[in-house]
PQR file of N, CA, C, O and H, with PARSE charges and radii, in Angstrom:
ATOM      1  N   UNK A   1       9.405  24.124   2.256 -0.4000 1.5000
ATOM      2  CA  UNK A   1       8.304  23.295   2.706 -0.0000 2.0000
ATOM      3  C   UNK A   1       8.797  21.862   2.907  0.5500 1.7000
ATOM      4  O   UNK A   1       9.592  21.339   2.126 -0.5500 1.4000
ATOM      5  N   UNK A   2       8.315  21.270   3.942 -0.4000 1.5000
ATOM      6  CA  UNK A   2       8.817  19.775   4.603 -0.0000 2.0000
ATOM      7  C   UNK A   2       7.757  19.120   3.743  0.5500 1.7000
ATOM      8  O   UNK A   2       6.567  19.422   3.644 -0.5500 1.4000
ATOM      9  H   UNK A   2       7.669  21.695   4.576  0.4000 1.0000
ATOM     10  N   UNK A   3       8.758  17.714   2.861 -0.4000 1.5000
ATOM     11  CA  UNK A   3       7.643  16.958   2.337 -0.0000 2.0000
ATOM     12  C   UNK A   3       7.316  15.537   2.991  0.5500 1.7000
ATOM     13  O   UNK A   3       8.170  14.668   3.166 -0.5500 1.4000
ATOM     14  H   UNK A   3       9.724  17.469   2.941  0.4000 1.0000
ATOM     15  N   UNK A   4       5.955  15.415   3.330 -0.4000 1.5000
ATOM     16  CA  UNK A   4       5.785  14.884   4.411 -0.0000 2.0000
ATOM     17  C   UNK A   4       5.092  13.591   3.668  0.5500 1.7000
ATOM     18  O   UNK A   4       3.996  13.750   3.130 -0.5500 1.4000
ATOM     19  H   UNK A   4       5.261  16.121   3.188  0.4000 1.0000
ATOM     20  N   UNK A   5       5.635  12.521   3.647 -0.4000 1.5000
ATOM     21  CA  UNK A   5       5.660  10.963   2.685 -0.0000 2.0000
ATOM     22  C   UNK A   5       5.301   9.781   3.939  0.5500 1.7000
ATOM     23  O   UNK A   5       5.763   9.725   5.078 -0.5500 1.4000
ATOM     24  H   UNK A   5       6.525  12.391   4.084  0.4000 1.0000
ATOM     25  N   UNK A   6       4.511   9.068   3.403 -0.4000 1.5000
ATOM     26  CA  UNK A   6       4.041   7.745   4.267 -0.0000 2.0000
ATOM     27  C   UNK A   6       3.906   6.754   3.507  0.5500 1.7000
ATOM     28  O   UNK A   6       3.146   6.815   2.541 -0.5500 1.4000
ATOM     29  H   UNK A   6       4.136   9.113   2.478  0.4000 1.0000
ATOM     30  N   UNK A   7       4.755   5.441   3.852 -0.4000 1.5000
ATOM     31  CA  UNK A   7       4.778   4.174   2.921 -0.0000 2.0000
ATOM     32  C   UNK A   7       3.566   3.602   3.916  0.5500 1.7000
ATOM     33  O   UNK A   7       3.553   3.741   5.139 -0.5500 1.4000
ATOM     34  H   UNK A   7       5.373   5.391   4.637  0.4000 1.0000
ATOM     35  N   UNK A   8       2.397   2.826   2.994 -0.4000 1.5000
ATOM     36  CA  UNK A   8       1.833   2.139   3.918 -0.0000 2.0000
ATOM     37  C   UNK A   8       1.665   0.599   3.403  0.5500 1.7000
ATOM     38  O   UNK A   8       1.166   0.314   2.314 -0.5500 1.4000
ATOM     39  H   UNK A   8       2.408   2.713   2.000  0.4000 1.0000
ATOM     40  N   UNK A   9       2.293  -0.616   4.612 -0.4000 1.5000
ATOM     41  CA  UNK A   9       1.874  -1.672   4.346 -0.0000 2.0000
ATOM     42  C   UNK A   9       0.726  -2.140   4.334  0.5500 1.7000
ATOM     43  O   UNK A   9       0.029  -1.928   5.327 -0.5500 1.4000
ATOM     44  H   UNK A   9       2.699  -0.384   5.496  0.4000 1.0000
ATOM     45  N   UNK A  10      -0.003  -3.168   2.852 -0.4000 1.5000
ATOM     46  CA  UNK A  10      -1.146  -2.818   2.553 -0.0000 2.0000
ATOM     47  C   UNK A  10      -1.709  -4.100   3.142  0.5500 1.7000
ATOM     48  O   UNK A  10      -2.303  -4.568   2.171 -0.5500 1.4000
ATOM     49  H   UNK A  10       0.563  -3.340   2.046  0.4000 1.0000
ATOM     50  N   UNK A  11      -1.900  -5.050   4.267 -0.4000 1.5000
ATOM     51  CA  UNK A  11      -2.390  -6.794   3.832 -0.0000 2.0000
ATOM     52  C   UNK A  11      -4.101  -6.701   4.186  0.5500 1.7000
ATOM     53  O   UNK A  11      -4.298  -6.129   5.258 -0.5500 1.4000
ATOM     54  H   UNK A  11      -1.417  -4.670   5.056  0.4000 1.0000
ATOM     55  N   UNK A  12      -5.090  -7.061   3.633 -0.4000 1.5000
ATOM     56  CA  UNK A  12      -6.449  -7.026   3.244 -0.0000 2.0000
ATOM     57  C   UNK A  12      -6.840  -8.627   3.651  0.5500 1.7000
ATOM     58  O   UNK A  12      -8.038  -8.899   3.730 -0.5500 1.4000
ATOM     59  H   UNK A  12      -4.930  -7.526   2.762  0.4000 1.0000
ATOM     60  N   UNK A  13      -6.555  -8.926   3.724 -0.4000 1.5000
ATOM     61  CA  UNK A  13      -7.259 -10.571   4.224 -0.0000 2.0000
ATOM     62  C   UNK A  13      -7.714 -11.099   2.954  0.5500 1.7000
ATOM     63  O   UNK A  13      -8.096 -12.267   3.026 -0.5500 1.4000
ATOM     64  H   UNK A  13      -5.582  -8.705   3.660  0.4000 1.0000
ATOM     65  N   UNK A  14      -7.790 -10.460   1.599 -0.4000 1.5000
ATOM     66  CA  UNK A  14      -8.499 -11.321   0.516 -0.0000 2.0000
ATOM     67  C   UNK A  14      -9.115 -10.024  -0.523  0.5500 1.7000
ATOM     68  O   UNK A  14      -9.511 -10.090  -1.687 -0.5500 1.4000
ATOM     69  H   UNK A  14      -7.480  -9.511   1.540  0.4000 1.0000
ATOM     70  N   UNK A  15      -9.019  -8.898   0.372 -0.4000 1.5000
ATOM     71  CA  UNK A  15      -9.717  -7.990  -0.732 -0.0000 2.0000
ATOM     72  C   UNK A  15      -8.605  -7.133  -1.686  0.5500 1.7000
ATOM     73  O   UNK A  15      -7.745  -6.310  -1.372 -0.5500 1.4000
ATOM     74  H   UNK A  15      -8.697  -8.844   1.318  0.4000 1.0000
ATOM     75  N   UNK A  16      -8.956  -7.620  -2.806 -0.4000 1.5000
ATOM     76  CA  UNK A  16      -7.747  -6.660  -3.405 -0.0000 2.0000
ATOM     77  C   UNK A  16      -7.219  -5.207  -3.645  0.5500 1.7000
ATOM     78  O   UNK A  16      -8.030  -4.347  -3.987 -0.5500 1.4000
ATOM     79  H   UNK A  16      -9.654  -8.289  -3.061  0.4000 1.0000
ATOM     80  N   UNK A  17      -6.323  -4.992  -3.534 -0.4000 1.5000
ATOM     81  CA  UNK A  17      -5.859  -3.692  -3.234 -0.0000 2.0000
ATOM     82  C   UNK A  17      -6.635  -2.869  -4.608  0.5500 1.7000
ATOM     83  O   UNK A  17      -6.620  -3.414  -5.712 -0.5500 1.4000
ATOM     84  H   UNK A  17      -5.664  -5.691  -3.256  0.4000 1.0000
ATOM     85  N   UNK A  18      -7.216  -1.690  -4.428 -0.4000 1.5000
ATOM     86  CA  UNK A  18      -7.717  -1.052  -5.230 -0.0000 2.0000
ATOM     87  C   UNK A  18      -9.218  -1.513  -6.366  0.5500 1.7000
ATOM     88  O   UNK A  18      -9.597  -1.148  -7.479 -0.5500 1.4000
ATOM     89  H   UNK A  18      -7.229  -1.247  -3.532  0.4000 1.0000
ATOM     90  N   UNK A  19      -9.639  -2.354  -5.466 -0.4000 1.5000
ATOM     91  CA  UNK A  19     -10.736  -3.183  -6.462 -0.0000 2.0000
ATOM     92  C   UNK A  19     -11.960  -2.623  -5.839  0.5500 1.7000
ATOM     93  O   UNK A  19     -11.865  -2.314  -4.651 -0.5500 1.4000
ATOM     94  H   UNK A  19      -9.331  -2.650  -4.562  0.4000 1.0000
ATOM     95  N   UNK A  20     -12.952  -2.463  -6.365 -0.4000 1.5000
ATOM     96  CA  UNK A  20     -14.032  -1.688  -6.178 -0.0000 2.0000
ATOM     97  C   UNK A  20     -14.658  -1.880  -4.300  0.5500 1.7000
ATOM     98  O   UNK A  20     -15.334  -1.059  -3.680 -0.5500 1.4000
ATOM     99  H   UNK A  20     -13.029  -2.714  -7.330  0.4000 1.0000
ATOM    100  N   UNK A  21     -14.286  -2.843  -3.945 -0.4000 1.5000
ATOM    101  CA  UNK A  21     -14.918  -3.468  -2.972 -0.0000 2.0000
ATOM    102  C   UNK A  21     -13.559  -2.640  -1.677  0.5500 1.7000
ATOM    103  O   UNK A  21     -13.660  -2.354  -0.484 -0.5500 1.4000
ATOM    104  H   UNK A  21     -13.737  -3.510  -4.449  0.4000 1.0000
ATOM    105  N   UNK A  22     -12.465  -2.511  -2.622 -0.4000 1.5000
ATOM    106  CA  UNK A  22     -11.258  -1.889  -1.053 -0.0000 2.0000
ATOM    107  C   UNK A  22     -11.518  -0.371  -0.550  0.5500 1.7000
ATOM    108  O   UNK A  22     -10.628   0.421  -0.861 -0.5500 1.4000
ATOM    109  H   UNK A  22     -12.383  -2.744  -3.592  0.4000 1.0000
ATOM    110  N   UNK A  23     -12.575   0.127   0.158 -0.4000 1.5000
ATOM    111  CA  UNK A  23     -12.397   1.015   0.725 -0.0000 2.0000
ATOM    112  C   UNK A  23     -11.422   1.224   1.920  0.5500 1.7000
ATOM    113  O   UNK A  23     -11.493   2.281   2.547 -0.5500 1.4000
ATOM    114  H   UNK A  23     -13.298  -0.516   0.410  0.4000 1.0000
ATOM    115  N   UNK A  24     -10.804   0.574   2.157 -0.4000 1.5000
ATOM    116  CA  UNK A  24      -9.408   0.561   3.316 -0.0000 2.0000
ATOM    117  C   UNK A  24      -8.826   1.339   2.793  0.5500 1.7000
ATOM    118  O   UNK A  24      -8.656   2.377   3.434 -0.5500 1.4000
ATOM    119  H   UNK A  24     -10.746  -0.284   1.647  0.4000 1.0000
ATOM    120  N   UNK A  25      -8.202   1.259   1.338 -0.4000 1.5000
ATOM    121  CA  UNK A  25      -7.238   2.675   0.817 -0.0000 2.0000
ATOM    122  C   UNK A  25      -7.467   3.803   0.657  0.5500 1.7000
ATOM    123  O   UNK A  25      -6.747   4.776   0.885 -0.5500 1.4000
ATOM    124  H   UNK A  25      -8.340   0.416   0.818  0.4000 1.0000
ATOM    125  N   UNK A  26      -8.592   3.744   0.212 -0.4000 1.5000
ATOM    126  CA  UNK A  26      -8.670   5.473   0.223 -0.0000 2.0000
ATOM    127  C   UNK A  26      -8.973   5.957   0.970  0.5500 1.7000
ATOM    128  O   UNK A  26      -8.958   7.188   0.976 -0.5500 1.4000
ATOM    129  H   UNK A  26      -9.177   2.954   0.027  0.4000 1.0000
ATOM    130  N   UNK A  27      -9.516   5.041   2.253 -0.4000 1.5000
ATOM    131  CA  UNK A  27     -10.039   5.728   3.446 -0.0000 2.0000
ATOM    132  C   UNK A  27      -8.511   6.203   4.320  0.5500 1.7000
ATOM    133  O   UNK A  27      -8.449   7.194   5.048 -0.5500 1.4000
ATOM    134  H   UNK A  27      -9.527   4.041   2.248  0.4000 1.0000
ATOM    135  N   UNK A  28      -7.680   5.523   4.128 -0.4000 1.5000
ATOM    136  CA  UNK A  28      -6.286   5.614   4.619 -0.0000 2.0000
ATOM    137  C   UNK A  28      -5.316   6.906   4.416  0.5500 1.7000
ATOM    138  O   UNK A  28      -4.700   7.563   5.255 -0.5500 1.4000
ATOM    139  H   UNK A  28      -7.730   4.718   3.537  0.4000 1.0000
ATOM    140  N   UNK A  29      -5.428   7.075   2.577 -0.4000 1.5000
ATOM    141  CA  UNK A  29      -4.831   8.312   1.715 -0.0000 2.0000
ATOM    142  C   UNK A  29      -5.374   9.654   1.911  0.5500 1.7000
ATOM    143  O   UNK A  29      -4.814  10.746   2.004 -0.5500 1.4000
ATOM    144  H   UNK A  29      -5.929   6.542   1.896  0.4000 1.0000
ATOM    145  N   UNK A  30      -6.990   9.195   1.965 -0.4000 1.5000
ATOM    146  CA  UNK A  30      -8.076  10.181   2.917 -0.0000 2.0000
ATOM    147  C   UNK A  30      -7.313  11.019   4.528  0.5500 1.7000
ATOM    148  O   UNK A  30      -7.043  12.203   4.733 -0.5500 1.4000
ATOM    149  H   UNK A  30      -7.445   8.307   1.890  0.4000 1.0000
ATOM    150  N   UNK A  31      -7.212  10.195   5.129 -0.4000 1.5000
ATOM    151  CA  UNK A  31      -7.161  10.169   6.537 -0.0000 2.0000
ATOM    152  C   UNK A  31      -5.465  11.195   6.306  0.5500 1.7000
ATOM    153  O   UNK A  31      -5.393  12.389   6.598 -0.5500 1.4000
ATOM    154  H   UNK A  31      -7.431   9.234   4.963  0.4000 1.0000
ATOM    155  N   UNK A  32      -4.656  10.640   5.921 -0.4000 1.5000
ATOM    156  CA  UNK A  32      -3.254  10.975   5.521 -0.0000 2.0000
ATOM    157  C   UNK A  32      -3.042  12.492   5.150  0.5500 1.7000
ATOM    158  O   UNK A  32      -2.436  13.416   5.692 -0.5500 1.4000
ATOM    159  H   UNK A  32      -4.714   9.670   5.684  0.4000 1.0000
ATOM    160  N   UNK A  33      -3.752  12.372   4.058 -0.4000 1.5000
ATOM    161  CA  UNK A  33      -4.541  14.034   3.157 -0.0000 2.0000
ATOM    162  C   UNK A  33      -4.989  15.029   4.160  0.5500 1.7000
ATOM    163  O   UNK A  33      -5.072  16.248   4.013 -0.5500 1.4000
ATOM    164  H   UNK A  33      -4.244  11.621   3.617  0.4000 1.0000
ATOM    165  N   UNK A  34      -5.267  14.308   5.210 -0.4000 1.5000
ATOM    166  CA  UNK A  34      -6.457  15.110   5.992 -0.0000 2.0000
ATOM    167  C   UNK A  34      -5.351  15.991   7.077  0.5500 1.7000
ATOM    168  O   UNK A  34      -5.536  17.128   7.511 -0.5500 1.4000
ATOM    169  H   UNK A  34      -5.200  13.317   5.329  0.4000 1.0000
ATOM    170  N   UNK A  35      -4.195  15.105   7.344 -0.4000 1.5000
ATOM    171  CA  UNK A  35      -3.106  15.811   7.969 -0.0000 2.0000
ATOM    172  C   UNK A  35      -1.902  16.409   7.741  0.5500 1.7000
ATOM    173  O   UNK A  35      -1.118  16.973   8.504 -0.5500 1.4000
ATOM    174  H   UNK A  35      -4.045  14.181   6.991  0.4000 1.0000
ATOM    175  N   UNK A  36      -1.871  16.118   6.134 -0.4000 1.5000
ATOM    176  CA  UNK A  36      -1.141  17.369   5.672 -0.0000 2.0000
ATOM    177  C   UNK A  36       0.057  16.457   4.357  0.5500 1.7000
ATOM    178  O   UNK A  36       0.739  16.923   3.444 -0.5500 1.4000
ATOM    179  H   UNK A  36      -2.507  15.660   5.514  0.4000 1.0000
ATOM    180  N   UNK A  37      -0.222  14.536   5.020 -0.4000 1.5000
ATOM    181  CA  UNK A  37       0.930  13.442   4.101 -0.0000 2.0000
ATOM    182  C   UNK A  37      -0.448  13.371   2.992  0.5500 1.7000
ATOM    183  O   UNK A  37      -1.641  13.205   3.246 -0.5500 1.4000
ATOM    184  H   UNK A  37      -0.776  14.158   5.762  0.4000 1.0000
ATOM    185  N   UNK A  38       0.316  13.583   1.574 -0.4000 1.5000
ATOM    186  CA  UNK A  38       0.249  13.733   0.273 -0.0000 2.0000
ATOM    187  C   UNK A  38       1.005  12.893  -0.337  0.5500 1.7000
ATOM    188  O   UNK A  38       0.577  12.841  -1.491 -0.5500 1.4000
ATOM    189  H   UNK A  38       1.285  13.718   1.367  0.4000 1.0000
ATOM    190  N   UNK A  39       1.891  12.200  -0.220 -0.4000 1.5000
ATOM    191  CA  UNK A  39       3.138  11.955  -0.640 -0.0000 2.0000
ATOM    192  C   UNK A  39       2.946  10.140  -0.193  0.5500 1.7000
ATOM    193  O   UNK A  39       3.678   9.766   0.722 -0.5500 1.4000
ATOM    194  H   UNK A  39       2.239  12.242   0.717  0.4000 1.0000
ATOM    195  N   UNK A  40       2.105   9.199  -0.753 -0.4000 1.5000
ATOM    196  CA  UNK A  40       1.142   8.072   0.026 -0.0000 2.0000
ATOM    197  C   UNK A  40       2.057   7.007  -1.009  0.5500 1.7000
ATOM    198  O   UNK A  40       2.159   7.127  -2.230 -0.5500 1.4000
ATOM    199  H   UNK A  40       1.509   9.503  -1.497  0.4000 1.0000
ATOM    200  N   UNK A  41       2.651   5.994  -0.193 -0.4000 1.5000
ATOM    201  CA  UNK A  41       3.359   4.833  -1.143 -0.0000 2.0000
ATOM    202  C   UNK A  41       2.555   3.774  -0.595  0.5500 1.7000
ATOM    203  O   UNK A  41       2.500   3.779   0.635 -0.5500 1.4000
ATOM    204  H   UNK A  41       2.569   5.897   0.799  0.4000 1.0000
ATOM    205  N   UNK A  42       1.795   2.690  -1.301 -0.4000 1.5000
ATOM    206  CA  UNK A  42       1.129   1.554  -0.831 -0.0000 2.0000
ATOM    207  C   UNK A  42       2.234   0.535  -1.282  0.5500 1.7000
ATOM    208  O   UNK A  42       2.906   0.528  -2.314 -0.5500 1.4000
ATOM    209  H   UNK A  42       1.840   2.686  -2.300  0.4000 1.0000
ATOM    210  N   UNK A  43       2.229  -0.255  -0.299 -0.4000 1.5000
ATOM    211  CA  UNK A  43       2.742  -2.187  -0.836 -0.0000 2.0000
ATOM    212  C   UNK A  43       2.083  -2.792  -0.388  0.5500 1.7000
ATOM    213  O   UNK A  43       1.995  -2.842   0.839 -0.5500 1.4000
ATOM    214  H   UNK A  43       1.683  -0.249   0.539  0.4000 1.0000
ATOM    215  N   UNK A  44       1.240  -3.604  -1.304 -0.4000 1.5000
ATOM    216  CA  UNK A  44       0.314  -4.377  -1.349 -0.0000 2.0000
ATOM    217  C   UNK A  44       1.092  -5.712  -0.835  0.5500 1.7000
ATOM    218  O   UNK A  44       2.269  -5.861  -1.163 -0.5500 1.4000
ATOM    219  H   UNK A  44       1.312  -3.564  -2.301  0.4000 1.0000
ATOM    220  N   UNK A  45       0.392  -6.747   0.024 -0.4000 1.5000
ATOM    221  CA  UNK A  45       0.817  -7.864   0.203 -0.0000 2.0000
ATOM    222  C   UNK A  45      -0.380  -8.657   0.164  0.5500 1.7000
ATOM    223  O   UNK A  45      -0.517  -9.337   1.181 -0.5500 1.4000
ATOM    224  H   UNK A  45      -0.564  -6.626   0.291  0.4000 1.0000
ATOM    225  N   UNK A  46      -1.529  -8.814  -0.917 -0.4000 1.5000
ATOM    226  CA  UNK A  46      -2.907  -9.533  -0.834 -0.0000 2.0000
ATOM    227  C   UNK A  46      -2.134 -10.728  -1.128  0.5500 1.7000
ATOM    228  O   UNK A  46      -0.915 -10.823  -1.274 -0.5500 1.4000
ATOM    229  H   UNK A  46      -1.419  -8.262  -1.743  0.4000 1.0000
ATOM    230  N   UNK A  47      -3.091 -11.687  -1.196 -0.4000 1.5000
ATOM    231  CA  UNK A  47      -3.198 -13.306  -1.502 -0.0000 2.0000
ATOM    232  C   UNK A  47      -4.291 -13.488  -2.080  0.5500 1.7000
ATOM    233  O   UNK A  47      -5.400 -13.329  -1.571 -0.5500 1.4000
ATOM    234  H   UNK A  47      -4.081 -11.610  -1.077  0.4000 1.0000
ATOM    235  N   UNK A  48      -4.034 -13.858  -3.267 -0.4000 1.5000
ATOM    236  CA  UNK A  48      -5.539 -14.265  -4.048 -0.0000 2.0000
ATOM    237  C   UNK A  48      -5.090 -15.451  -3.838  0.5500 1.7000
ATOM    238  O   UNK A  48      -4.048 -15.961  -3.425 -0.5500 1.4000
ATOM    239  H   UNK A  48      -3.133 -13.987  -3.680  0.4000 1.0000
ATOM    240  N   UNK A  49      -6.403 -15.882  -4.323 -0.4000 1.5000
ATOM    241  CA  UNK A  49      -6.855 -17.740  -4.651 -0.0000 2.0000
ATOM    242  C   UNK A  49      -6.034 -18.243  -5.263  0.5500 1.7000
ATOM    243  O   UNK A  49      -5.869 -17.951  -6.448 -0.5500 1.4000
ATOM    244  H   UNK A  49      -7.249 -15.468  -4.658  0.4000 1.0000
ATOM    245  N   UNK A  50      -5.151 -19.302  -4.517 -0.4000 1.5000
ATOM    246  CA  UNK A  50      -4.388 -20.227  -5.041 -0.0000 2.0000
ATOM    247  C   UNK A  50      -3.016 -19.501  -5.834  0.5500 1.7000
ATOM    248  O   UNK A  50      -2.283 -19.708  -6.801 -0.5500 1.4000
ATOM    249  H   UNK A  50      -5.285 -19.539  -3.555  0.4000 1.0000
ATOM    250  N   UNK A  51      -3.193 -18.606  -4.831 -0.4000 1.5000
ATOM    251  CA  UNK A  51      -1.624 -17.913  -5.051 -0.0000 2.0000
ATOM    252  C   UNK A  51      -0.849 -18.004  -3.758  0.5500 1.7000
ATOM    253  O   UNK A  51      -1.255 -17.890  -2.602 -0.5500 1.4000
ATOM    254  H   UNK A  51      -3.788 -18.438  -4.045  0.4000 1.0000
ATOM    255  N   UNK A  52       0.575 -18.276  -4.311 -0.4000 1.5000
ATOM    256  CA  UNK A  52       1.464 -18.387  -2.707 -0.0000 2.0000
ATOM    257  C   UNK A  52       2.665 -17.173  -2.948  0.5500 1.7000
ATOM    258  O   UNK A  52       3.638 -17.134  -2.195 -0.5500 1.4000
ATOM    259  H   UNK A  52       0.904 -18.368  -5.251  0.4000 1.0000
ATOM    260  N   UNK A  53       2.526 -16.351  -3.886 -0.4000 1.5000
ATOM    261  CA  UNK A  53       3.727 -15.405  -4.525 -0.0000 2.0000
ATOM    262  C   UNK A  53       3.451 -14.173  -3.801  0.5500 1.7000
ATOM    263  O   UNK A  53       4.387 -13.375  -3.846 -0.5500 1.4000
ATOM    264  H   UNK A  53       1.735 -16.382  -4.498  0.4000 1.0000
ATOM    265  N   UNK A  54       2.512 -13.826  -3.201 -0.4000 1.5000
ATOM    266  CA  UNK A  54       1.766 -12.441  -1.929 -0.0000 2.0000
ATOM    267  C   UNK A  54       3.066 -11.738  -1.514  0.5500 1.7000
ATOM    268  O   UNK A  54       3.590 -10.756  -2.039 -0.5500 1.4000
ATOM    269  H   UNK A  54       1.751 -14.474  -3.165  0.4000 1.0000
ATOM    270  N   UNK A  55       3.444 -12.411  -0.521 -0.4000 1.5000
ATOM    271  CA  UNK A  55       4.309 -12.235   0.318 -0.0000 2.0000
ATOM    272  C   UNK A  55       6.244 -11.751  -0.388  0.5500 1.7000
ATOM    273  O   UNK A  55       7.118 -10.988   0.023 -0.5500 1.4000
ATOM    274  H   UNK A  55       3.018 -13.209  -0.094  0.4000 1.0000
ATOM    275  N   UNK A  56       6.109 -12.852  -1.771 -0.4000 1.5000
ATOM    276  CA  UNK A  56       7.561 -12.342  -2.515 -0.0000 2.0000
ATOM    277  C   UNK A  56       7.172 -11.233  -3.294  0.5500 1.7000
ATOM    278  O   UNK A  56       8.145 -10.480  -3.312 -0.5500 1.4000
ATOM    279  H   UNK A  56       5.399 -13.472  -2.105  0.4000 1.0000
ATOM    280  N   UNK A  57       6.177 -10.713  -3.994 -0.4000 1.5000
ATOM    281  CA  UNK A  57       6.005  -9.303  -4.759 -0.0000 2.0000
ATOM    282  C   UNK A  57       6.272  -8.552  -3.584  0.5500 1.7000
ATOM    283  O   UNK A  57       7.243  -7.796  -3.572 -0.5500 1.4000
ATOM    284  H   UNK A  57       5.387 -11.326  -3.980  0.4000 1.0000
ATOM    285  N   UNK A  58       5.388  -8.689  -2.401 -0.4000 1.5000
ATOM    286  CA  UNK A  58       5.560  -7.510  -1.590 -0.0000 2.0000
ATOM    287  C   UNK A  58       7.142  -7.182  -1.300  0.5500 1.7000
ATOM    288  O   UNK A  58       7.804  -6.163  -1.500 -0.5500 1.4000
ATOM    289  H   UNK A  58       4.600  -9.304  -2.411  0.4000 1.0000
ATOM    290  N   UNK A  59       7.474  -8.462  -0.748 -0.4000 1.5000
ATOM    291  CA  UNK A  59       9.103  -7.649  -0.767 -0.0000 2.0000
ATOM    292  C   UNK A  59      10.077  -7.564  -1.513  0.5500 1.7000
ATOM    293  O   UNK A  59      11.271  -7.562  -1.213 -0.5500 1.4000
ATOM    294  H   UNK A  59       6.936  -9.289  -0.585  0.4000 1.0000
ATOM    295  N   UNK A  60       9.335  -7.455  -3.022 -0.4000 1.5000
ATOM    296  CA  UNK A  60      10.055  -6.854  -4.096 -0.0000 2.0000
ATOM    297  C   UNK A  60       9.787  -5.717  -3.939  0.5500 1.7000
ATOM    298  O   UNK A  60      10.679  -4.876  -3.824 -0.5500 1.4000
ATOM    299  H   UNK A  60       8.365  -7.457  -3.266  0.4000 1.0000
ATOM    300  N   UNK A  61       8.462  -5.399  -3.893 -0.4000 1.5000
ATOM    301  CA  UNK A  61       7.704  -3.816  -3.806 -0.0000 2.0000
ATOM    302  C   UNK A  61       8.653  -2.834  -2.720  0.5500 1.7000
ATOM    303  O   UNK A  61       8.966  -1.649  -2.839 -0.5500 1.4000
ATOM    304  H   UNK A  61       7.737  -6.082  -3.985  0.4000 1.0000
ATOM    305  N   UNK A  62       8.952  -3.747  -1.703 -0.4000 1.5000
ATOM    306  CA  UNK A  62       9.560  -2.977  -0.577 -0.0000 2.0000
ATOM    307  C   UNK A  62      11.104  -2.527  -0.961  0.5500 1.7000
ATOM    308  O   UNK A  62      11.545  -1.383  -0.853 -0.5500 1.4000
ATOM    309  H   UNK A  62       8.698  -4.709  -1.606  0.4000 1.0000
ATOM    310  N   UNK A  63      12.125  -4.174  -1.634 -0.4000 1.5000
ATOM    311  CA  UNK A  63      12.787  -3.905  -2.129 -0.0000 2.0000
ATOM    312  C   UNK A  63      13.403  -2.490  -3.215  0.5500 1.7000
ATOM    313  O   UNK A  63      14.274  -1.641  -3.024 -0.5500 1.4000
ATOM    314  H   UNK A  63      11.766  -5.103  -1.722  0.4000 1.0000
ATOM    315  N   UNK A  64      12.413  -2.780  -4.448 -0.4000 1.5000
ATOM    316  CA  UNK A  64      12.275  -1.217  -5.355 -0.0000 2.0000
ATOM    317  C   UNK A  64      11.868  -0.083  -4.677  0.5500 1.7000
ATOM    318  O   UNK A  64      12.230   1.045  -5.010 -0.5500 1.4000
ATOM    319  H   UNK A  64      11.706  -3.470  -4.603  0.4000 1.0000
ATOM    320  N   UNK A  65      11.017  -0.353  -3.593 -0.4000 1.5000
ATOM    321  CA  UNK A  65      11.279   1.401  -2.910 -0.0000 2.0000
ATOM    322  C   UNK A  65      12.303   2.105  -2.394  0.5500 1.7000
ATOM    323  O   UNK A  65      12.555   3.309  -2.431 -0.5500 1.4000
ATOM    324  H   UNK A  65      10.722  -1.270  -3.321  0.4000 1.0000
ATOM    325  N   UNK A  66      13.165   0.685  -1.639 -0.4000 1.5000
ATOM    326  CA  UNK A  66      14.091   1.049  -0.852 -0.0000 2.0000
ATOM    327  C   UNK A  66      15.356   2.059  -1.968  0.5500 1.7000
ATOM    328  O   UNK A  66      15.922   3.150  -2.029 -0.5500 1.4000
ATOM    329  H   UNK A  66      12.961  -0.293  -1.609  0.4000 1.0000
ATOM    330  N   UNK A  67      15.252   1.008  -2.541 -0.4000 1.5000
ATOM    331  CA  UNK A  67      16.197   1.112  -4.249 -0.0000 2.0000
ATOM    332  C   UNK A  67      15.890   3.330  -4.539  0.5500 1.7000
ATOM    333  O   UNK A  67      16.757   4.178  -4.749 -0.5500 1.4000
ATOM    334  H   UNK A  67      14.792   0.122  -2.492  0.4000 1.0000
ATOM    335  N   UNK A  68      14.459   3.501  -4.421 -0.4000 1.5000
ATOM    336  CA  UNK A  68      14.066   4.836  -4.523 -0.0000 2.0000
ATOM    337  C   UNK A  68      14.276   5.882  -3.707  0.5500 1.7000
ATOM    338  O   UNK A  68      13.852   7.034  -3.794 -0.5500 1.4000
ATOM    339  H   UNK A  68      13.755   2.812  -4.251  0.4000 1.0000
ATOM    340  N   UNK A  69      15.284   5.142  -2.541 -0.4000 1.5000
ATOM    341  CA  UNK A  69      14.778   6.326  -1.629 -0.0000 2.0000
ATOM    342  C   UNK A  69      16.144   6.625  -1.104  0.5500 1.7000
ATOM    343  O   UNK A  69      16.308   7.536  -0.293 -0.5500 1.4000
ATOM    344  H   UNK A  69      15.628   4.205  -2.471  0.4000 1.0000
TER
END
């Protein structure tokens, strides 16, 4: 069986990844599920308030995947 994996870049304009209010993700993992990718990697790149570090986690996040794969 082919395992069929999708990294998805996550940027939200302000809503945080997985917070009650982000239906973008699961509607995404949903959609993914629906065609057969199970196998769902998110990297978040939000920006909260009076944060400027968004953008360097994310490409740590990207970094450690790469590191995984």
């Amino acid at each position: 069986m082919i395992r069929k994996r999708a990294i998805v870049c996550f940027a939200s304009g302000g809503t945080q990844f997985g917070s009650d209010i982000d239906f973008a993700s699961g509607y995404i993992r949903y959609i993914l599920g629906f065609i057969g990718v199970t196998d769902v990697t998110f990297i978040a790149a939000e920006k909260r308030f009076k944060d400027d570090q968004a953008l360097t986690r994310a490409d740590a996040a990207v970094d450690a995947l790469i590191g995984q794969l």
